[in-house]
C-alpha positions in Angstrom: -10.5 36.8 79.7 -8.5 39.9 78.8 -10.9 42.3 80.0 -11.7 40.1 83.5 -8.1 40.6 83.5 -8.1 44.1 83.0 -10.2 44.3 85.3 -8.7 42.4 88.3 -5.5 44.8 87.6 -7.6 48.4 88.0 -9.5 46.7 91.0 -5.9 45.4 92.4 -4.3 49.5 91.4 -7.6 50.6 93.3 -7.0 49.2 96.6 -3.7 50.0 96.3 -4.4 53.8 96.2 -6.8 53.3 98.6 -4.6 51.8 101.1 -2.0 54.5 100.8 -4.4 57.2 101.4 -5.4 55.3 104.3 -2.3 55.3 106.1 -1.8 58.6 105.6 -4.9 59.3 107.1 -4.2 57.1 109.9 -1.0 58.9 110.7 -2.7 62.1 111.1 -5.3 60.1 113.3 -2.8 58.4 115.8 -1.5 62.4 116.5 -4.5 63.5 116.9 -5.3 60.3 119.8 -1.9 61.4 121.1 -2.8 64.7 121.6 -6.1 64.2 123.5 -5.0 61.9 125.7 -2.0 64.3 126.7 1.1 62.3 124.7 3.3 63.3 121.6 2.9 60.5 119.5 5.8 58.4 118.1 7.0 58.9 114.7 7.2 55.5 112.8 8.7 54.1 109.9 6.7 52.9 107.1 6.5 49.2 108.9 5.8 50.6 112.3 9.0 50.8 114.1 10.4 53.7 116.0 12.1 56.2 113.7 14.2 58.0 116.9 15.2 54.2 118.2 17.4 53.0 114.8 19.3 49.9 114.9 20.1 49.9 111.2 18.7 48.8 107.6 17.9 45.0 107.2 16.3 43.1 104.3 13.3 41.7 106.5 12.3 41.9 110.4 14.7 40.7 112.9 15.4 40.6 116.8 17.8 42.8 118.6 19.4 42.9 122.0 19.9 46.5 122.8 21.9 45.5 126.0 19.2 46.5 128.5 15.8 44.9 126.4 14.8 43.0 123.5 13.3 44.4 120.4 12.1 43.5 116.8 13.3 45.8 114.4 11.5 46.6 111.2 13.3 46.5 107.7 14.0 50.5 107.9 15.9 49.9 111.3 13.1 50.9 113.8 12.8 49.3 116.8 9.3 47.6 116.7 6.8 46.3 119.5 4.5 43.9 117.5 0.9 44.9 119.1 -1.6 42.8 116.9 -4.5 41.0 116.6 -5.7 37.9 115.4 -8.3 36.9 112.9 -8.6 39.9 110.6 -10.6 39.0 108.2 -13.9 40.0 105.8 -15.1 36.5 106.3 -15.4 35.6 109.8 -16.4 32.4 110.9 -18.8 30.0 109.7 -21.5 29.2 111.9 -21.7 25.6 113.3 -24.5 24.0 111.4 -25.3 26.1 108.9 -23.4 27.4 105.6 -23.8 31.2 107.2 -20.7 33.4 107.5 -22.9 36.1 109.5 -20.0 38.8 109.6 -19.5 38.3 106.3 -23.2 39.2 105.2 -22.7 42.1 107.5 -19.7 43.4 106.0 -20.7 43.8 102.6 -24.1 45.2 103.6 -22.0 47.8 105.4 -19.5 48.3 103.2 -20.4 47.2 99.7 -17.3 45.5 99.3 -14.3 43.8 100.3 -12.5 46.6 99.1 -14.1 48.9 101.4 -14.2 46.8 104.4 -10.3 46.8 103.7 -10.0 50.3 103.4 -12.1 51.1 107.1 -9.9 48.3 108.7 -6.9 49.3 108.0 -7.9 53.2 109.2 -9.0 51.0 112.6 -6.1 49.1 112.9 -3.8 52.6 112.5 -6.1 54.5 114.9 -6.2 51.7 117.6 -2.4 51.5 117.5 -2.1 48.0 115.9 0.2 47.2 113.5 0.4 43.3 113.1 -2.1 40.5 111.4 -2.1 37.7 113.8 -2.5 34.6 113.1 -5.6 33.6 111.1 -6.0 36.5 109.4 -6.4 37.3 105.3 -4.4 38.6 102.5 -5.9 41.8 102.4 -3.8 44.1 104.7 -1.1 42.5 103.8 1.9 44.8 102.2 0.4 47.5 104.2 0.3 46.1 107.6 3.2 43.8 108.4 1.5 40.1 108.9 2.5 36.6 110.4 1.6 33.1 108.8 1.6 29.7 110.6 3.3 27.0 108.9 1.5 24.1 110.5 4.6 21.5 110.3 3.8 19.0 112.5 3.1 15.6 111.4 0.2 14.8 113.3 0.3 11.4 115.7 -1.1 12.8 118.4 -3.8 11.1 120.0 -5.3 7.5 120.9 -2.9 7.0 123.2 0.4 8.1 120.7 2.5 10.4 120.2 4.5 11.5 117.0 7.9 9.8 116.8 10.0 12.9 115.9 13.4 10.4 115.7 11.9 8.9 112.4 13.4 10.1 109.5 10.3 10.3 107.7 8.6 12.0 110.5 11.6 14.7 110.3 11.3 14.8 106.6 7.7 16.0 106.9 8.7 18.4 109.1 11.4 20.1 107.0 9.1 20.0 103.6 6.4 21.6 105.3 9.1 24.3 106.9 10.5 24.7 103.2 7.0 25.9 101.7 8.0 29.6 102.1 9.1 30.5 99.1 6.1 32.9 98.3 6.9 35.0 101.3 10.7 34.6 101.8 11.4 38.0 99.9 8.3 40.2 101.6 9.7 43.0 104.1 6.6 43.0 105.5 6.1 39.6 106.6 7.5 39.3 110.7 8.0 35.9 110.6 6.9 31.9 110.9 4.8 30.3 113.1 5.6 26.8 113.0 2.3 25.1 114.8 -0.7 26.3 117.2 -1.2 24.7 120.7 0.6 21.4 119.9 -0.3 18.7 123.3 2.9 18.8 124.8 1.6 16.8 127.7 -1.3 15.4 128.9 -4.7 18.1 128.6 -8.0 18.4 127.7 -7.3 16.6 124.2 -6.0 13.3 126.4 -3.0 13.1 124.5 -0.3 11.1 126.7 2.7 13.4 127.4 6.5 12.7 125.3 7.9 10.5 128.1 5.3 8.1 128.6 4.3 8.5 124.5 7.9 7.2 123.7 7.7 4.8 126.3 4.5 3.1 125.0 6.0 2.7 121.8 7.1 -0.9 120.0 10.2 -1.7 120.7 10.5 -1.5 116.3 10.1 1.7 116.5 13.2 4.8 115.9 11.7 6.2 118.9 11.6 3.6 121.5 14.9 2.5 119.9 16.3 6.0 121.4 15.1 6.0 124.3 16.9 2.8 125.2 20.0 4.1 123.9 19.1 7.4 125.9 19.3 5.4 129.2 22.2 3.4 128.1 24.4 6.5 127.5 23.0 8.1 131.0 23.8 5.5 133.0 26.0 2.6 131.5 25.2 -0.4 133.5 21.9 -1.8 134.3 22.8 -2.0 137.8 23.5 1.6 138.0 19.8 2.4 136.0 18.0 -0.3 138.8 18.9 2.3 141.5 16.6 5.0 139.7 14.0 3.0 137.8 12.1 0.2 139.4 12.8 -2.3 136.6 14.4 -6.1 136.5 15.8 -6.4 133.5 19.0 -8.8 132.0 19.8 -6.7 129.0 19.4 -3.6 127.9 16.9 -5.2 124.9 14.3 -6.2 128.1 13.6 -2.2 128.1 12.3 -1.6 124.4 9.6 -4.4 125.7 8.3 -2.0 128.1 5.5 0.2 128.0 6.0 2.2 130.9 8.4 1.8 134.0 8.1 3.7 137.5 11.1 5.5 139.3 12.7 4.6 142.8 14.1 7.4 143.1 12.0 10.4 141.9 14.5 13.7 141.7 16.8 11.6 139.2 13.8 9.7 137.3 12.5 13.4 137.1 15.5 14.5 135.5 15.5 12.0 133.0 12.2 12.5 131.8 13.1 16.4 131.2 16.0 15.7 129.3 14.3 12.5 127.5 11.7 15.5 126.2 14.1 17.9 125.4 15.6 15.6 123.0 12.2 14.9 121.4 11.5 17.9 121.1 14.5 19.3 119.8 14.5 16.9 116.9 10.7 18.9 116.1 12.0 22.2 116.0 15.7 21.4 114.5 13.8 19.7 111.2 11.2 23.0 111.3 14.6 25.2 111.3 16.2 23.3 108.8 13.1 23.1 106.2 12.7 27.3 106.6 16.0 27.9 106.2 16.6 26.1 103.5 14.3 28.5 101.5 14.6 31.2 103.6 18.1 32.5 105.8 16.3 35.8 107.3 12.8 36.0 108.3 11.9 35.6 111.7 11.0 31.9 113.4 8.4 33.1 115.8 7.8 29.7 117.5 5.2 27.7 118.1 2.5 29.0 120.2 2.4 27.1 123.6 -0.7 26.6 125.7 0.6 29.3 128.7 0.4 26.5 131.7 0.8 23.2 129.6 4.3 23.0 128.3 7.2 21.3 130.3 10.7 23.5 130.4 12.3 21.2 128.3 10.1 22.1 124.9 10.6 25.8 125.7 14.6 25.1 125.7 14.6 22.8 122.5 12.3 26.1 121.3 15.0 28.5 122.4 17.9 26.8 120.8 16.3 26.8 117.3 13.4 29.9 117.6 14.0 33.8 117.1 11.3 34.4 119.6 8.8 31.8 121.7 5.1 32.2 121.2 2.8 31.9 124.1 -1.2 31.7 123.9 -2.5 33.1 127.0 -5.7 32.4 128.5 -7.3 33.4 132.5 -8.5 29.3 134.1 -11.7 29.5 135.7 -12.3 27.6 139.0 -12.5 24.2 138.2 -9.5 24.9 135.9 -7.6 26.2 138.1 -7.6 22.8 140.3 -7.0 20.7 137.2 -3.9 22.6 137.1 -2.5 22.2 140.1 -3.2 18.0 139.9 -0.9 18.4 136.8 2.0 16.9 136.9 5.3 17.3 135.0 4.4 20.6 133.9 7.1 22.8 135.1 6.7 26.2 133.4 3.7 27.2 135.8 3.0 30.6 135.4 3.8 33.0 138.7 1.1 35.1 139.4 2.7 38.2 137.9 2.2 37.1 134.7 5.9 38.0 134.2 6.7 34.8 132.4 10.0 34.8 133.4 10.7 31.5 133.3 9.8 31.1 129.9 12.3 33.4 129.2 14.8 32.0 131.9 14.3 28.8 130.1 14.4 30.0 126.4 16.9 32.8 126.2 15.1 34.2 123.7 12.7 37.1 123.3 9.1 36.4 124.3 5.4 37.1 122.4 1.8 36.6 123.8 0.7 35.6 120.8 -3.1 34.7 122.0 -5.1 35.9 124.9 -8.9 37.7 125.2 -11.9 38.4 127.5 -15.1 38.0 127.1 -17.5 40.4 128.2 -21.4 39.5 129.2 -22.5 42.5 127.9 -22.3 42.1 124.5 -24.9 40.2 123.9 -22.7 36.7 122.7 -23.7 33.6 124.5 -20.1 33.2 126.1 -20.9 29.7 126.8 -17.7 27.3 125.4 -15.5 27.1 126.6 -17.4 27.4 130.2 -16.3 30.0 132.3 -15.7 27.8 135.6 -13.2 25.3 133.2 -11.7 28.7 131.4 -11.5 32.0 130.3 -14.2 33.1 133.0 -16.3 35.6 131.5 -16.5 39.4 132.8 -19.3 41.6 133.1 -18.7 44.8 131.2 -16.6 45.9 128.1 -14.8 48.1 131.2 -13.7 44.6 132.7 -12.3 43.4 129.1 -9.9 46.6 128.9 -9.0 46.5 132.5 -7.6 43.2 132.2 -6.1 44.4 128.7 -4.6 46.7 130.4 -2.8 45.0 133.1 -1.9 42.3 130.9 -0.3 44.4 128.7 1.1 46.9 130.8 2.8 44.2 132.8 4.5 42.2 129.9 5.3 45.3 128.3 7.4 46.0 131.6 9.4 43.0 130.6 13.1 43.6 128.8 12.6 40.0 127.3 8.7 40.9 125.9 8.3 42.1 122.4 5.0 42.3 121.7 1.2 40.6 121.9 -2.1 39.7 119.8 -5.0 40.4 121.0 -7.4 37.3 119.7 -9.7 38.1 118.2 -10.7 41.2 115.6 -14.2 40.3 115.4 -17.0 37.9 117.9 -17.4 34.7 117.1 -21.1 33.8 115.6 -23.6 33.2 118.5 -24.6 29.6 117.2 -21.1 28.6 117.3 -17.8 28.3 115.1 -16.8 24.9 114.3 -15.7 23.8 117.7 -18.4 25.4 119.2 -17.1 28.6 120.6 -19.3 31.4 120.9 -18.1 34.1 122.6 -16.9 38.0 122.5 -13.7 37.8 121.9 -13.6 40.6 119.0 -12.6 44.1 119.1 -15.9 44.3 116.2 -19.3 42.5 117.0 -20.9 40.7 113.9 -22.0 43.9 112.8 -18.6 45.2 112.1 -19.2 47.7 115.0 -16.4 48.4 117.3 -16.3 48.0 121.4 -16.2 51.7 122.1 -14.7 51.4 125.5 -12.9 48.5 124.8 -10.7 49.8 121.4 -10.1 53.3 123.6 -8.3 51.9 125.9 -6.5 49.8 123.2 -5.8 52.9 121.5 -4.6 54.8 124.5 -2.6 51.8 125.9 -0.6 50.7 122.5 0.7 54.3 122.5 1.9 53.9 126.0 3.3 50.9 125.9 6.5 51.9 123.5 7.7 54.1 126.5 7.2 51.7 128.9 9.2 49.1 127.3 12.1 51.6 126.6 12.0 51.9 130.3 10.8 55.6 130.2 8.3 55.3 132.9 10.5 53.7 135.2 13.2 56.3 134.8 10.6 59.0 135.2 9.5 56.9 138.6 13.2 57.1 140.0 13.3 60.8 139.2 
């Protein structure tokens, strides 16, 4: 036992060393990108922020409002973009049917080890420009790249026709334990911040989850939900007379309503109103308990939001996110044809995203800083089937490696442009296996293929665009345009 763990501690002091002289031989690196592509590269604080741009020390990250644009600012003081990518692991995914990790085998017969496949990633990640671990990925960068982790709080209850009751005490209880289980991280400088959940069904999608309004509606009339609702409607309006002008019901007390599993408006501007602010209070009771539970344990890292499906999640949410949220976290992905239609027959969804990709009304909404914290191409090039999620439903596929970092670019480029925008995550670091993750997706979504080999045309432009975008959020290009 001694000498395993002797052994663990030389291995641990190893990669250590190794990781230090890999960022110094990253620095030298990003200069040297700079250089050839015509640009006098940033200097940067240990964590990656800005070491001309100082808003002062701090014990972990944290958001600032310069007056003109939001930033995150590293411990050090440096204003910081967080430009990441998901999924950064030696592992990779398992592939469906089978016990195979098939990037995994790769990696060690490319690198020999962990250690090494640590060493060359973090050289990649310096070079490319990136400096965060997005969700999903390992603790093997961590304390030399600044990292995320996701929380997962919610209680579940979603589906078969339910949603969770967020008014229950034990359902609020749940919440705030699972917010409290930071205590691990709660004193790591390089740790940005919480995700509290991924892609929670906010309304009605593709998982045919029923939306808050109608959820709480179909709900027993024992229940601390329904029980709210009710009281909800009697504070709005008073008299039942007064609620009958609105909602086509015929009731003779206010207990007649908790019976009901769905009512349908007279008049549809107020009945929309209600259902808004109906949701908002649902969903502020989720993301007050989340608050509560990390700050219980934890009064200064970043809450980073919960990473809402870009065209699925009603105003409301993304105001009870705002009120309790550091920053809001959207998951960004292109619809294809067919998905595009589905989208416009949605109904009740009112943060529809403007063609720009601005995502002002997120912000609008929130009044808080914003983060893409999902969002990918896949290229039929590459060789990866590229079959789920179909293209004509979502994320159409593009021909080249070219396409993927054109549409990079412009993503980028134009929430980058964005005051309120402080950063994105490119998903994923490496392909997914061809037979299939768990859920079936199969597609080229990594900056690496199986084989640990990067998209050459793909991580140059990354490279060349994640130097760029620091000026263009400080609003250098623009004042260079009016000059």
């Amino acid at each position: 036992m001694f000498h395993r763990v002797l052994s663990e501690r030389r291995q641990r002091r190893g990669r250590t060393r190794a990781l230090k002289a890999v960022t110094v031989f990253a620095g030298l690196w990003m200069v040297l990108v700079s250089l050839a592509h015509g640009q006098e590269a940033p200097a940067f604080d240990q964590y990656g922020g800005l070491k001309d741009k100082n808003f002062g020390l701090g014990k972990c990250f944290r958001s600032h409002y310069d007056g003109e644009r939001w930033w995150l600012v590293t411990p050090e003081g440096g204003a910081f973009l967080s430009l990441g990518v998901c999924n950064v692991n030696p592992e990779g995914d398992v592939e469906r049917g089978t016990k195979r990790q098939p990037y995994r085998e790769n990696v060690l017969k490319k690198h020999g080890s962990v250690e090494q496949w640590t060493a060359t990633t973090r050289d990649r990640l310096h070079a490319w420009g990136l400096n965060t671990l997005g969700n999903w990925s390992s603790a093997h960068l961590r304390g030399a790249v600044p990292y995320t982790v996701e929380l997962s709080v919610s209680p579940g209850g979603w589906g078969k026709g339910r949603v969770p009751d967020f008014f229950d005490p034990k359902v609020q209880e749940h919440i705030r334990q699972r917010g409290a289980a930071v205590e691990a991280y709660r004193n790591d400088p390089w740790l940005v911040g919480y995700f509290l959940d991924n892609e929670l069904p906010w309304s009605y999608d593709y998982r045919r989850c029923p939306s808050l309004f109608p959820g709480y509606m179909a709900m027993g009339p024992e229940t601390l939900g329904k029980q709210r609702l009710v009281e909800f409607f009697k504070e709005r309006y008073g008299t039942l007379e007064a609620f009958a002008k609105v909602w086509d019901v015929q009731l003779t007390d206010w207990a007649g309503l908790a019976l009901l599993k769905g009512i349908s408006a007279k008049d549809s501007v107020k009945a929309e109103a209600d259902r808004e602010e109906f949701v908002r209070l649902a969903a502020r009771e989720y993301f007050k308990a989340a608050a509560e539970g990390i700050r219980s344990k934890d009064k200064e890292h970043l809450i980073l939001g919960c990473r809402f499906v870009w065209a699925l999640v009603p105003k409301p949410v993304v105001q009870a996110c705002g009120e309790f949220c550091d920053v809001v976290s959207i998951n960004y992905y292109e619809a294809g044809p067919v998905g595009d239609i589905a989208l416009g027959l949605t109904k009740g969804i009112s943060m529809r995203l403007p063609d720009d990709l601005s995502f002002k009304a997120f912000h609008e909404a929130a009044q808080k800083p914003l983060m893409v914290t999902e969002f990918s191409f896949r290229g039929m090039d590459s060789g990866m089937p590229n079959s789920f999620p179909p293209g004509w439903l979502l994320q159409p596929n593009v021909a080249t490696q070219q396409d993927r970092a054109d549409k990079f670019e412009h993503c980028v480029t134009t929430w980058m442009s964005q005051p309120y925008c402080v950063g994105y995550h490119w998903f994923e670091y490496i392909d997914e296996p061809k037979g299939g993750r768990f859920d079936g997706e199969d597609g080229n979504y990594g900056l690496v293929n199986l084989e640990d080999d990067p998209y050459g045309v793909l991580v140059e432009r990354f490279t060349k665009v994640n130097q760029q975008v620091w000026g263009l959020h400080a609003g250098l290009k623009r004042q260079e345009e009016k000059h």
